[in-house]
PDB file of N, CA, C and O in Angstrom, chain B, residues numbered from 101:
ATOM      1  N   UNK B 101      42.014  -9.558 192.369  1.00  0.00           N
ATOM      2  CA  UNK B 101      40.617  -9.559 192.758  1.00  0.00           C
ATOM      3  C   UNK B 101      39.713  -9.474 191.514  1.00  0.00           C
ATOM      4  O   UNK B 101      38.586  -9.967 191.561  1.00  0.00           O
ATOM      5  N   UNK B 102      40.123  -8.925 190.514  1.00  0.00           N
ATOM      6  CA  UNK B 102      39.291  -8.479 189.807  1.00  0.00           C
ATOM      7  C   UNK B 102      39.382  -9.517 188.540  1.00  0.00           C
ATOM      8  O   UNK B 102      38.821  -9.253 187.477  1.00  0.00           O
ATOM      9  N   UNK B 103      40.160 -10.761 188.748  1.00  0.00           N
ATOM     10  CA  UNK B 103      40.436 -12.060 187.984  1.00  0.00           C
ATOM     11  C   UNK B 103      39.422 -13.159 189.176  1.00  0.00           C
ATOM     12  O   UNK B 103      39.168 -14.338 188.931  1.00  0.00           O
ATOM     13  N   UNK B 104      39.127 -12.669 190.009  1.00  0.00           N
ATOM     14  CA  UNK B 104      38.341 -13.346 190.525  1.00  0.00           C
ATOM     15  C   UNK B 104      37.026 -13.449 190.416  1.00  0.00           C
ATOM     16  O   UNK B 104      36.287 -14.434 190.443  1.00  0.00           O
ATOM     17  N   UNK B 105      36.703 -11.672 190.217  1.00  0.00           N
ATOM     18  CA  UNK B 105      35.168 -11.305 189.793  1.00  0.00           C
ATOM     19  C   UNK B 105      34.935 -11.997 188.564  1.00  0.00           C
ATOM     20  O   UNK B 105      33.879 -12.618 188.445  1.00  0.00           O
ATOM     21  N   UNK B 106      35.823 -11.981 187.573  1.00  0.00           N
ATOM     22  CA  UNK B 106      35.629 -12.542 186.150  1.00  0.00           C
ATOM     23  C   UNK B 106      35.296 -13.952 186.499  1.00  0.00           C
ATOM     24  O   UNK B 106      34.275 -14.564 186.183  1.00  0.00           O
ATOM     25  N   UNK B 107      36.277 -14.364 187.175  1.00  0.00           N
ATOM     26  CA  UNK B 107      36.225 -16.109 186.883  1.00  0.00           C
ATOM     27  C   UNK B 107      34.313 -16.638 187.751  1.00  0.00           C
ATOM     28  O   UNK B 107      33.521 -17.509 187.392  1.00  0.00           O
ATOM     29  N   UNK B 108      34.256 -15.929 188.576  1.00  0.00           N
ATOM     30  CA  UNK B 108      33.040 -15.906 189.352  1.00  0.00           C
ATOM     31  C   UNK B 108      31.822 -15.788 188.569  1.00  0.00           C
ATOM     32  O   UNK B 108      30.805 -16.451 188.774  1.00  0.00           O
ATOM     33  N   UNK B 109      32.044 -14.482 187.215  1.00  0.00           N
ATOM     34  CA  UNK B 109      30.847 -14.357 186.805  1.00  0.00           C
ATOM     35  C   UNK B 109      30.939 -15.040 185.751  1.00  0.00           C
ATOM     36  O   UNK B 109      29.797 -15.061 185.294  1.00  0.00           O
ATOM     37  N   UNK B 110      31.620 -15.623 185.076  1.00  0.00           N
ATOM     38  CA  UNK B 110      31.384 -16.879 184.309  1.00  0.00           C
ATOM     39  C   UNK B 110      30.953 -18.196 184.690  1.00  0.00           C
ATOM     40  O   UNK B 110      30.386 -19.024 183.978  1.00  0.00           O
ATOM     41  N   UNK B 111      31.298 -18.295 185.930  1.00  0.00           N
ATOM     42  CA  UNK B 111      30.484 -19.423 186.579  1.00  0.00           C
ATOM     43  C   UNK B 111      29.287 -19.434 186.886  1.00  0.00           C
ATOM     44  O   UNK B 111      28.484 -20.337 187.119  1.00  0.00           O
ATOM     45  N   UNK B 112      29.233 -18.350 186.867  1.00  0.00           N
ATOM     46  CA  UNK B 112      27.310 -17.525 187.532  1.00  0.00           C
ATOM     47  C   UNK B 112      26.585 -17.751 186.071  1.00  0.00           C
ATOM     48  O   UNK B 112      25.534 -18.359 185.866  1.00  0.00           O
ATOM     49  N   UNK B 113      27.339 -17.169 185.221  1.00  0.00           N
ATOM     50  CA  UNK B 113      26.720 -17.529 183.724  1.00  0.00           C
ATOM     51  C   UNK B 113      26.771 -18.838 183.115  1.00  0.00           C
ATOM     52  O   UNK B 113      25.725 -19.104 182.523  1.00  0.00           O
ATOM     53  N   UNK B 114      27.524 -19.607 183.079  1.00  0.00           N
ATOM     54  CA  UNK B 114      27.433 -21.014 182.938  1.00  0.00           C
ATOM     55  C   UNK B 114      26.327 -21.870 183.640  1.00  0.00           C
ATOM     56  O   UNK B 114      25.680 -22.736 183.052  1.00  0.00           O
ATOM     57  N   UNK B 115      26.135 -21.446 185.328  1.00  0.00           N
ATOM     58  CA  UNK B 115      25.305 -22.120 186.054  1.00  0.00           C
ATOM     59  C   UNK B 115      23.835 -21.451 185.350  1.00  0.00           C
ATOM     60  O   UNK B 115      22.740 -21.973 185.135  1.00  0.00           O
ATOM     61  N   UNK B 116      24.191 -20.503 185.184  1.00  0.00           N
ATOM     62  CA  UNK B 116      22.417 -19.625 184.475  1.00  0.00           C
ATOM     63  C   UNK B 116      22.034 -20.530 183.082  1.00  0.00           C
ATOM     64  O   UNK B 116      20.882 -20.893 182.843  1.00  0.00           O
ATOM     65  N   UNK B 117      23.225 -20.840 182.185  1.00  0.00           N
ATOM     66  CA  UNK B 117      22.582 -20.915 180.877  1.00  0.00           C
ATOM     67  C   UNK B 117      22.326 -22.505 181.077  1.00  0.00           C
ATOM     68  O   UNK B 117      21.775 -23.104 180.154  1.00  0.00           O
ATOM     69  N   UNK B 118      22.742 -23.287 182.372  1.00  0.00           N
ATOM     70  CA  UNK B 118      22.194 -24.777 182.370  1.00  0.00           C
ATOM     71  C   UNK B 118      20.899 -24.755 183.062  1.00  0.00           C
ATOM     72  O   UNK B 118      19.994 -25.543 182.788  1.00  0.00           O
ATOM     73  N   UNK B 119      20.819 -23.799 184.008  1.00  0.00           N
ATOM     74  CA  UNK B 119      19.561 -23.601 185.001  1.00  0.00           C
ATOM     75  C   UNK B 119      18.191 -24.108 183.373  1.00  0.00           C
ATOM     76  O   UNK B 119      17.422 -25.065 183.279  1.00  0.00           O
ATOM     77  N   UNK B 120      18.530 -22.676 182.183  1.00  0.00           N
ATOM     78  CA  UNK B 120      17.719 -22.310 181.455  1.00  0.00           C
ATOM     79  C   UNK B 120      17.217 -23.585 180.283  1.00  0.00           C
ATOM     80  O   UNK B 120      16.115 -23.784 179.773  1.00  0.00           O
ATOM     81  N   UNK B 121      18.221 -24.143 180.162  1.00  0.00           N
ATOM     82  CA  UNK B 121      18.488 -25.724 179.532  1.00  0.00           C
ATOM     83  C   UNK B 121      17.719 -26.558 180.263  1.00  0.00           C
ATOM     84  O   UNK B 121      16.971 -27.387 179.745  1.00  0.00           O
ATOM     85  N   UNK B 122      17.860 -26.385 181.568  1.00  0.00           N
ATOM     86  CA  UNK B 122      17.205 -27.806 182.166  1.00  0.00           C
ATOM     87  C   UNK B 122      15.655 -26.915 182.617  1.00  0.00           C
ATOM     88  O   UNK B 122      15.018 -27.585 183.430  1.00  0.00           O
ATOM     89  N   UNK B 123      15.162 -25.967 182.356  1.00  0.00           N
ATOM     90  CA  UNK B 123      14.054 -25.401 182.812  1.00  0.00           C
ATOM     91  C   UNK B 123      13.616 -26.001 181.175  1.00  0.00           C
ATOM     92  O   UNK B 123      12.972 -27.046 181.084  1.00  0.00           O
ATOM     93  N   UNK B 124      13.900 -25.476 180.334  1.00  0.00           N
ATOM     94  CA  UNK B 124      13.560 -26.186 178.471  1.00  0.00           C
ATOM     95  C   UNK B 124      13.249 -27.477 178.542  1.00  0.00           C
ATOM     96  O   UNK B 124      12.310 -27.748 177.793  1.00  0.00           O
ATOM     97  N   UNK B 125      13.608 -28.264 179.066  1.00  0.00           N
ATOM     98  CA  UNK B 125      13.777 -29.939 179.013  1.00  0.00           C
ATOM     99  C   UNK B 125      12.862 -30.147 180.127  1.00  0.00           C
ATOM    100  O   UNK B 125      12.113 -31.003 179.657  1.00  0.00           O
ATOM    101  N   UNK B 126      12.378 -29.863 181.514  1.00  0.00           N
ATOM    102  CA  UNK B 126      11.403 -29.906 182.280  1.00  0.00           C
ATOM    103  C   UNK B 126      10.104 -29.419 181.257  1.00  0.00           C
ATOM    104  O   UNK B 126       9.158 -30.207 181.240  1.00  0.00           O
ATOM    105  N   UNK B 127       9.986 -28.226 180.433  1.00  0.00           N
ATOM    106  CA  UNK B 127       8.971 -27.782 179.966  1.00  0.00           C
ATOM    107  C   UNK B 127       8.463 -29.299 178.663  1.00  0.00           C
ATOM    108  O   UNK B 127       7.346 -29.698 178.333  1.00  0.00           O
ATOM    109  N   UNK B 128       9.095 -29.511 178.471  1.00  0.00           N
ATOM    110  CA  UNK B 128       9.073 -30.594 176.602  1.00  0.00           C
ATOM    111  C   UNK B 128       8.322 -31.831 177.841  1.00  0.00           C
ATOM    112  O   UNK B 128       7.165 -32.120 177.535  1.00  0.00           O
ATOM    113  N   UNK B 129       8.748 -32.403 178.884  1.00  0.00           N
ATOM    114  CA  UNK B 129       8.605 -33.284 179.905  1.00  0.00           C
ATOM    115  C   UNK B 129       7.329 -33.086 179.905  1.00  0.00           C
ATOM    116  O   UNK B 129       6.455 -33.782 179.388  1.00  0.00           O
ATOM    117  N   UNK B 130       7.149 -31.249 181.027  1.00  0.00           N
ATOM    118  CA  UNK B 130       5.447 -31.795 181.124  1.00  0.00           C
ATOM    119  C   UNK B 130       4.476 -31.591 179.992  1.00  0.00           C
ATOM    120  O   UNK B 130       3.303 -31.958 180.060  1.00  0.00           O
ATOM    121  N   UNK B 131       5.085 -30.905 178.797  1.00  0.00           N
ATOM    122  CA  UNK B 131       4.243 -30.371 177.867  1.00  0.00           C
ATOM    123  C   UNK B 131       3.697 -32.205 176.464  1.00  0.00           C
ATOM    124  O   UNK B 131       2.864 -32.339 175.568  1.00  0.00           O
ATOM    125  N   UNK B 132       4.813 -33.192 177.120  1.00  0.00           N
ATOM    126  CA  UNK B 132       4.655 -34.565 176.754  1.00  0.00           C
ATOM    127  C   UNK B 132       3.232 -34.909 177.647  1.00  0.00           C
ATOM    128  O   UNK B 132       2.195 -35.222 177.063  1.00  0.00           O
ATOM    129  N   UNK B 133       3.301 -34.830 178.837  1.00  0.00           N
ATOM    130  CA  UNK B 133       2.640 -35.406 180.248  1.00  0.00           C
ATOM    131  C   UNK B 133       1.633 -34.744 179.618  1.00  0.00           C
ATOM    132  O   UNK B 133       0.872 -35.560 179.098  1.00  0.00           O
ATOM    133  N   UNK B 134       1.242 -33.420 179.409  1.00  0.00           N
ATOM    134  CA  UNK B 134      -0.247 -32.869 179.361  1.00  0.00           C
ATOM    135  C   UNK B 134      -0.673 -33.713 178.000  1.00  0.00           C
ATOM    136  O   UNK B 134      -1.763 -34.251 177.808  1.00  0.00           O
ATOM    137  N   UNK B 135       0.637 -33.689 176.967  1.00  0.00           N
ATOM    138  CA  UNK B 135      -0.551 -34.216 175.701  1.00  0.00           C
ATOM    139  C   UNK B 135      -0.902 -35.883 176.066  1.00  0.00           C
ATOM    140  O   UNK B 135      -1.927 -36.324 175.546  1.00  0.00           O
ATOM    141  N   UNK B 136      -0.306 -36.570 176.704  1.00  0.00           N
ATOM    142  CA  UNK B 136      -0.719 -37.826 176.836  1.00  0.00           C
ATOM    143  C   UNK B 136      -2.004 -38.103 177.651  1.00  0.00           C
ATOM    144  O   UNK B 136      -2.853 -38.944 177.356  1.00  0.00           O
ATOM    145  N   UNK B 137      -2.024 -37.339 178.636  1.00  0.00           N
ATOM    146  CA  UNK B 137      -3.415 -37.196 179.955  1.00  0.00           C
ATOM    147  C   UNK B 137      -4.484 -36.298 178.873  1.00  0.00           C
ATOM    148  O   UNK B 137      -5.574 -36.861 178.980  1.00  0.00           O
ATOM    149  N   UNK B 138      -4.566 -35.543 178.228  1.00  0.00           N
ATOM    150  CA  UNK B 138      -5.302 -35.214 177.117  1.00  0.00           C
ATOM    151  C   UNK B 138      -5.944 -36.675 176.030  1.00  0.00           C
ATOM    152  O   UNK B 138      -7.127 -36.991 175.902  1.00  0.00           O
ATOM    153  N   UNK B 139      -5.299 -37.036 175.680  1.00  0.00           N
ATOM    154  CA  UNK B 139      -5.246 -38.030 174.940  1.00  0.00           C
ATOM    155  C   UNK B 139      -6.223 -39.253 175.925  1.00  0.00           C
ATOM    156  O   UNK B 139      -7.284 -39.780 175.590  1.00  0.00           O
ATOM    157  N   UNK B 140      -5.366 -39.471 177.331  1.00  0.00           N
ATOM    158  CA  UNK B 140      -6.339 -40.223 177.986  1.00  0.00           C
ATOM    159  C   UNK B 140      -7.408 -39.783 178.351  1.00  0.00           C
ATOM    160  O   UNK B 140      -8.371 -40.534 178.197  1.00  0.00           O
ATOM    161  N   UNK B 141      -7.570 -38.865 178.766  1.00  0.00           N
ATOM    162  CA  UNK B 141      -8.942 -38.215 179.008  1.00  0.00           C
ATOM    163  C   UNK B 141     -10.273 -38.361 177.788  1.00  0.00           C
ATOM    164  O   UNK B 141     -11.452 -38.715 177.820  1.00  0.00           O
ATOM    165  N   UNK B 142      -9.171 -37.795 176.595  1.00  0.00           N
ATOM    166  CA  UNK B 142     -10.279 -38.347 175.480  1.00  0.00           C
ATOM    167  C   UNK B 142     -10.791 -39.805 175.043  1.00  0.00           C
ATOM    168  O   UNK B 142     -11.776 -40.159 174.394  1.00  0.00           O
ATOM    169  N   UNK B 143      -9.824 -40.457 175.602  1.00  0.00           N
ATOM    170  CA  UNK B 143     -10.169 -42.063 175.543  1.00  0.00           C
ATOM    171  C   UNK B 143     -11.159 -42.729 175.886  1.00  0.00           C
ATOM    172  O   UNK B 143     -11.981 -43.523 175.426  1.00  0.00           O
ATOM    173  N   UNK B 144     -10.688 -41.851 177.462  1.00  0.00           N
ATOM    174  CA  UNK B 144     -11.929 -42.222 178.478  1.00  0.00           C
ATOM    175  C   UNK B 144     -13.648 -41.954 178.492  1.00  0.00           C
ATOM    176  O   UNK B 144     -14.569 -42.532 179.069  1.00  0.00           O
ATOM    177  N   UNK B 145     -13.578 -40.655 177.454  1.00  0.00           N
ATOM    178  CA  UNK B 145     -14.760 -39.949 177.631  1.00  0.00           C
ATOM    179  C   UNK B 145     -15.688 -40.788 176.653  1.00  0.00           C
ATOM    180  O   UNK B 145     -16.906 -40.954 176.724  1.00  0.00           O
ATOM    181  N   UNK B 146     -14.432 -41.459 175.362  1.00  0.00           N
ATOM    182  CA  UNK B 146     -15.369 -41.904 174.245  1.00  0.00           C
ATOM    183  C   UNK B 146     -15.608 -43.193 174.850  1.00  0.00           C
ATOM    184  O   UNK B 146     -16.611 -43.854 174.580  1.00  0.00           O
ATOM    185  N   UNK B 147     -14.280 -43.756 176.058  1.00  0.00           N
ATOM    186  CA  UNK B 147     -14.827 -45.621 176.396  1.00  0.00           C
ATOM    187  C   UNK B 147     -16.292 -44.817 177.185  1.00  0.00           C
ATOM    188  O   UNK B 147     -17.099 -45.745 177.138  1.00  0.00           O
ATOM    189  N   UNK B 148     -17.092 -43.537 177.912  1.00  0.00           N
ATOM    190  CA  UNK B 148     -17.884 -43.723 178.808  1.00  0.00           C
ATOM    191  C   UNK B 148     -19.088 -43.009 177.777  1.00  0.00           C
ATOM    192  O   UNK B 148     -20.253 -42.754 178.085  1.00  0.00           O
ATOM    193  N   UNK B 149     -18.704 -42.880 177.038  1.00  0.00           N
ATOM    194  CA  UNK B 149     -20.671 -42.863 175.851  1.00  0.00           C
ATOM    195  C   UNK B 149     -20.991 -44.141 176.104  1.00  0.00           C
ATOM    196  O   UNK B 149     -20.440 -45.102 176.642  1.00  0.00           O
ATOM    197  N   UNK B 150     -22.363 -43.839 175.407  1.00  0.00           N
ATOM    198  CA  UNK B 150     -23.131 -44.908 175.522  1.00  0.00           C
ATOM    199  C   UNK B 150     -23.360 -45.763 173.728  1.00  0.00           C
ATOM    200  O   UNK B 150     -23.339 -45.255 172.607  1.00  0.00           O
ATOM    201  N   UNK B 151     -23.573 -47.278 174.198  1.00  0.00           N
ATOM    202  CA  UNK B 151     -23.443 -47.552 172.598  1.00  0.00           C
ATOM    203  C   UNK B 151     -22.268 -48.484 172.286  1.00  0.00           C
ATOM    204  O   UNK B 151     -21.155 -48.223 172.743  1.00  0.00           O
ATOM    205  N   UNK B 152     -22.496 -49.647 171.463  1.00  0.00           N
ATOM    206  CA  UNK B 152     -20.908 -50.458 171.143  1.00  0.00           C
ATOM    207  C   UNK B 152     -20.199 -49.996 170.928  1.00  0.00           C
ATOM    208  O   UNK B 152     -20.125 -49.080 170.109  1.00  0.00           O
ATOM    209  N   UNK B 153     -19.240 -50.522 171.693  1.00  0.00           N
ATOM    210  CA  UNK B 153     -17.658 -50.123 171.423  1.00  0.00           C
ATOM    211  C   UNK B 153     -17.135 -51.414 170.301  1.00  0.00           C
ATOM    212  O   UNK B 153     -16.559 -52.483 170.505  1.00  0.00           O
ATOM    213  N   UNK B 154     -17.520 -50.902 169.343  1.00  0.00           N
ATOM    214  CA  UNK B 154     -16.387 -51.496 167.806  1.00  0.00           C
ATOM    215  C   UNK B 154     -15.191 -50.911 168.397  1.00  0.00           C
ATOM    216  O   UNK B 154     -15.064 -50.025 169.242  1.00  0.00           O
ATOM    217  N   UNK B 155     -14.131 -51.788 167.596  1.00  0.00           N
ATOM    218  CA  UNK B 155     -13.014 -51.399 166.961  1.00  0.00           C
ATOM    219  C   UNK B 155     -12.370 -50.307 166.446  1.00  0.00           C
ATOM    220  O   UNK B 155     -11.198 -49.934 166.511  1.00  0.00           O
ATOM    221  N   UNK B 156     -13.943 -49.597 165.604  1.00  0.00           N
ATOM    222  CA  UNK B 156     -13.809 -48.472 165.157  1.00  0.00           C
ATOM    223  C   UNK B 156     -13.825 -47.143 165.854  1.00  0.00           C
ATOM    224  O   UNK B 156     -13.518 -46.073 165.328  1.00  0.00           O
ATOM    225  N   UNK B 157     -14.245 -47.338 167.182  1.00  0.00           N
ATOM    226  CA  UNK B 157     -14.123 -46.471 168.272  1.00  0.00           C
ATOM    227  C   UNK B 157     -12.969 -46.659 168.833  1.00  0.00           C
ATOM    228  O   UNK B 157     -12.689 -45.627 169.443  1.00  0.00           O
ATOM    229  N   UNK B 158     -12.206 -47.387 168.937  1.00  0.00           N
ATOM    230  CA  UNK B 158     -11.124 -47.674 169.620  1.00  0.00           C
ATOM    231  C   UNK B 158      -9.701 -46.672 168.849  1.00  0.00           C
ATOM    232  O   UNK B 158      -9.357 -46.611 167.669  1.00  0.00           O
ATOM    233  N   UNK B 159      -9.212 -46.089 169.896  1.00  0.00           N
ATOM    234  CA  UNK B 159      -7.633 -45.638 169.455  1.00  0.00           C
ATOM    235  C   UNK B 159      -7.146 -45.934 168.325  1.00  0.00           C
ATOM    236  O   UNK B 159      -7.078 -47.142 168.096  1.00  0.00           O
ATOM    237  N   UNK B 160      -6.624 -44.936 167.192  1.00  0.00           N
ATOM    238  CA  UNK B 160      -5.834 -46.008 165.889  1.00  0.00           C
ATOM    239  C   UNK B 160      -4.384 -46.670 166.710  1.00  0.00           C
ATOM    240  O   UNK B 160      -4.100 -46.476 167.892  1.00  0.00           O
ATOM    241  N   UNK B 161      -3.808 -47.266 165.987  1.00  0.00           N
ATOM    242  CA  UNK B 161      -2.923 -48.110 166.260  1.00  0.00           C
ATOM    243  C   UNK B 161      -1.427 -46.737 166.826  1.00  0.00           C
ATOM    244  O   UNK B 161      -0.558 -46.816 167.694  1.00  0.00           O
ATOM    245  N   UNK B 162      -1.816 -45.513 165.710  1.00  0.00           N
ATOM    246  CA  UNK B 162      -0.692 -44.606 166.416  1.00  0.00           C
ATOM    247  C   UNK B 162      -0.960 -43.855 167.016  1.00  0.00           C
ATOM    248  O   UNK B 162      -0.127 -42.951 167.093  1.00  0.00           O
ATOM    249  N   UNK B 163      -1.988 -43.725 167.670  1.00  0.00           N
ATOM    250  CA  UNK B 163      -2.595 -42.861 169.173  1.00  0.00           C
ATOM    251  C   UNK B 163      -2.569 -44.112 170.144  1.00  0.00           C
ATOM    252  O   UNK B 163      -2.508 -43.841 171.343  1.00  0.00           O
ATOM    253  N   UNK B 164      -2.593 -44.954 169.916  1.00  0.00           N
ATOM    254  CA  UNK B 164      -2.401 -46.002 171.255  1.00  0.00           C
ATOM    255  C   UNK B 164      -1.582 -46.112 172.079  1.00  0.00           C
ATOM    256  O   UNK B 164      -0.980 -47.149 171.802  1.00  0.00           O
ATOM    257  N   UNK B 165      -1.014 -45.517 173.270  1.00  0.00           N
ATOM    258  CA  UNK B 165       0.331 -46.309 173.346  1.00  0.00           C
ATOM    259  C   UNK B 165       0.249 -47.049 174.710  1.00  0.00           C
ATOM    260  O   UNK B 165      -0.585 -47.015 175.614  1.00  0.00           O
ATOM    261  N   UNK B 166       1.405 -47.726 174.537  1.00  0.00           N
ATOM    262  CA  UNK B 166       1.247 -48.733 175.862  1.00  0.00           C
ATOM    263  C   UNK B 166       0.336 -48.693 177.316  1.00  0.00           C
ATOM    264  O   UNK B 166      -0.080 -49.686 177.913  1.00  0.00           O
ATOM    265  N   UNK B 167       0.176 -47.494 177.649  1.00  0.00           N
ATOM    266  CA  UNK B 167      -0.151 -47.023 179.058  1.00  0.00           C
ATOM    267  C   UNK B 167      -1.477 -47.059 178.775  1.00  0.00           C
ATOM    268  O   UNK B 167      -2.317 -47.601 179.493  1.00  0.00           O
ATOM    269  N   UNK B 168      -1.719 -46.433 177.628  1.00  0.00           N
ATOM    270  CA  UNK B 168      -3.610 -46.197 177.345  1.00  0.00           C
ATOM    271  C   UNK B 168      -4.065 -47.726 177.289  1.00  0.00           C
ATOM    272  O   UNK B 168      -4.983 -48.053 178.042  1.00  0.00           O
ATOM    273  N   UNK B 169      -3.555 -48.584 176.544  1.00  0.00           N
ATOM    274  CA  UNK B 169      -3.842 -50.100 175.877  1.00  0.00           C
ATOM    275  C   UNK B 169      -3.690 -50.810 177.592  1.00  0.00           C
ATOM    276  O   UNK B 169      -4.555 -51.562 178.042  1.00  0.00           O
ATOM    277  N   UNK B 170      -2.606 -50.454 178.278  1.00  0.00           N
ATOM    278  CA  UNK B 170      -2.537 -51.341 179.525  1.00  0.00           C
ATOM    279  C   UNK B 170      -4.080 -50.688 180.459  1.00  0.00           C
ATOM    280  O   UNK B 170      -4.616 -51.586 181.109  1.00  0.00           O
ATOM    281  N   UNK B 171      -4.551 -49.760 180.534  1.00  0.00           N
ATOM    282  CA  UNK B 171      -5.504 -48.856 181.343  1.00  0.00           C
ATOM    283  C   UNK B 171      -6.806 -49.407 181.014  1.00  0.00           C
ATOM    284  O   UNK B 171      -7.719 -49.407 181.840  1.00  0.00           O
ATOM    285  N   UNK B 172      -6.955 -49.968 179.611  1.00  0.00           N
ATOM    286  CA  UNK B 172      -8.198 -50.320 179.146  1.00  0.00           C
ATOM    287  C   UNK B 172      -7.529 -51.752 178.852  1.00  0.00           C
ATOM    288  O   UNK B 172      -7.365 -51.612 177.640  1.00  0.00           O
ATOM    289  N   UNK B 173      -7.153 -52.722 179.069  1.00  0.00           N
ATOM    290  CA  UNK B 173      -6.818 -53.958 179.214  1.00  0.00           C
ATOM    291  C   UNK B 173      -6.395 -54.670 177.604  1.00  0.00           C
ATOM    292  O   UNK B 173      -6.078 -55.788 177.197  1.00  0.00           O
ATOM    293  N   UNK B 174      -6.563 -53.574 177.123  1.00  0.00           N
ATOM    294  CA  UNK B 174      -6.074 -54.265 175.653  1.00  0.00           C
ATOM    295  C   UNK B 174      -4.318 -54.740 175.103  1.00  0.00           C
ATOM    296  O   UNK B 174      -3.260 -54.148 175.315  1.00  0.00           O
ATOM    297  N   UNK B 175      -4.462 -55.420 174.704  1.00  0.00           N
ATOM    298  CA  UNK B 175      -3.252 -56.763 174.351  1.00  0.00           C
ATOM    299  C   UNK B 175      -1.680 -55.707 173.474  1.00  0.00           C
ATOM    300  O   UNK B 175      -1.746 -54.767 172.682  1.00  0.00           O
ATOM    301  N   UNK B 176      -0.627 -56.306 173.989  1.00  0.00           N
ATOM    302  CA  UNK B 176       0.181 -55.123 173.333  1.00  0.00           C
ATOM    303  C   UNK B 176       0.961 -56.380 172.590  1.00  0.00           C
ATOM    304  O   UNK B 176       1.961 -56.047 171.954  1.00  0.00           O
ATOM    305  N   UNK B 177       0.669 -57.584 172.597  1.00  0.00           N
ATOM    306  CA  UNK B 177       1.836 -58.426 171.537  1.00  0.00           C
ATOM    307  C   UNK B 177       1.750 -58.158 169.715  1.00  0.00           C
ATOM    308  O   UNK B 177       2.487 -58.612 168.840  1.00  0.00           O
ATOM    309  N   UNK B 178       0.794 -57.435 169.625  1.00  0.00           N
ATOM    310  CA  UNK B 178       0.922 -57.139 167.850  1.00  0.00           C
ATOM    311  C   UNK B 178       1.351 -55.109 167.985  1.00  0.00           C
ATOM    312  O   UNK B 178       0.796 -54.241 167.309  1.00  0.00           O
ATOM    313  N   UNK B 179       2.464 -54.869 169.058  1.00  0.00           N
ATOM    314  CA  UNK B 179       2.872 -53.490 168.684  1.00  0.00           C
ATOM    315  C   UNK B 179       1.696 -52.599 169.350  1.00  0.00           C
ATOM    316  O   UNK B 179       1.778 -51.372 169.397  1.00  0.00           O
ATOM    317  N   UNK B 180       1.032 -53.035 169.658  1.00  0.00           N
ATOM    318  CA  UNK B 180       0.529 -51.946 171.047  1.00  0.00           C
ATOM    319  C   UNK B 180      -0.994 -51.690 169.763  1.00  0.00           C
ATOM    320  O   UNK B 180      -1.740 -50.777 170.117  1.00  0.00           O
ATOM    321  N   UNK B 181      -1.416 -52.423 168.403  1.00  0.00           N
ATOM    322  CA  UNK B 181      -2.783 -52.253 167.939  1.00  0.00           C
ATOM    323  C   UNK B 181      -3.877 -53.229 168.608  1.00  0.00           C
ATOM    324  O   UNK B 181      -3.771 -54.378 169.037  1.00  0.00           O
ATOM    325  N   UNK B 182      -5.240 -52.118 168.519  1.00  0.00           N
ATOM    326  CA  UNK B 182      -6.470 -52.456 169.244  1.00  0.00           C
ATOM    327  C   UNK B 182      -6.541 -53.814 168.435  1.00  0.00           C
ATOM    328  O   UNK B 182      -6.567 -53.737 167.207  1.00  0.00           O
ATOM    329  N   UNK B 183      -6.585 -55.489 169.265  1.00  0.00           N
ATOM    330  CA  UNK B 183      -7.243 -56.667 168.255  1.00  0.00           C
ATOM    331  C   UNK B 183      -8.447 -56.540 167.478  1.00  0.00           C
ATOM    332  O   UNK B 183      -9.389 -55.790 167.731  1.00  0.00           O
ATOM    333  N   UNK B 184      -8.331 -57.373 166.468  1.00  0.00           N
ATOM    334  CA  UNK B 184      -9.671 -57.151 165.711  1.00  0.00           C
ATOM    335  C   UNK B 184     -10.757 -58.179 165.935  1.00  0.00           C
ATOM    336  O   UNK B 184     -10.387 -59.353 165.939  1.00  0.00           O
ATOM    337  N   UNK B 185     -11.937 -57.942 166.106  1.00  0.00           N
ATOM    338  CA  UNK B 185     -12.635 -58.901 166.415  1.00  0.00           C
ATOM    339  C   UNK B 185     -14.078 -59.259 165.833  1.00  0.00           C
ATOM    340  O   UNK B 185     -14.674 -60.260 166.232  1.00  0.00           O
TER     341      UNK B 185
END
């Protein structure tokens, strides 16, 4: 019985230290999700001032990424940078 308790609570501990692993890897997930919706949010606020939108207002080429460039209709065949115009 008491080879049973053992084998039991190593399984209890194994299942704990993946629980804690995959709670780590959910956190990196949404803590990705918040900085990107951050990022869009700020996008959005500068596409809704008032005033031309240059180029120079636009996202640099490594804050851009696909989802923001597809949201605001801009072209991803030169690597996901704002065209110049």
């Amino acid at each position: 019985m008491a080879r049973e308790i053992s084998l039991a609570t190593q399984q209890q501990n194994a299942a704990s230290d993946q629980v804690v692993l995959t709670l780590k890897e959910v956190s990196r997930v949404v803590q990705r999700a918040a900085d990107g919706l951050k990022q869009f949010s700020e996008t959005a606020e500068r596409l809704n001032q008032p005033g031309p939108r240059s180029p120079s207002s636009w996202p640099s080429s490594s804050t851009l990424t696909p989802a923001l460039a597809q949201a605001h209709g801009l072209p991803l065949g030169d690597g996901g940078r704002a065209p110049h115009r």
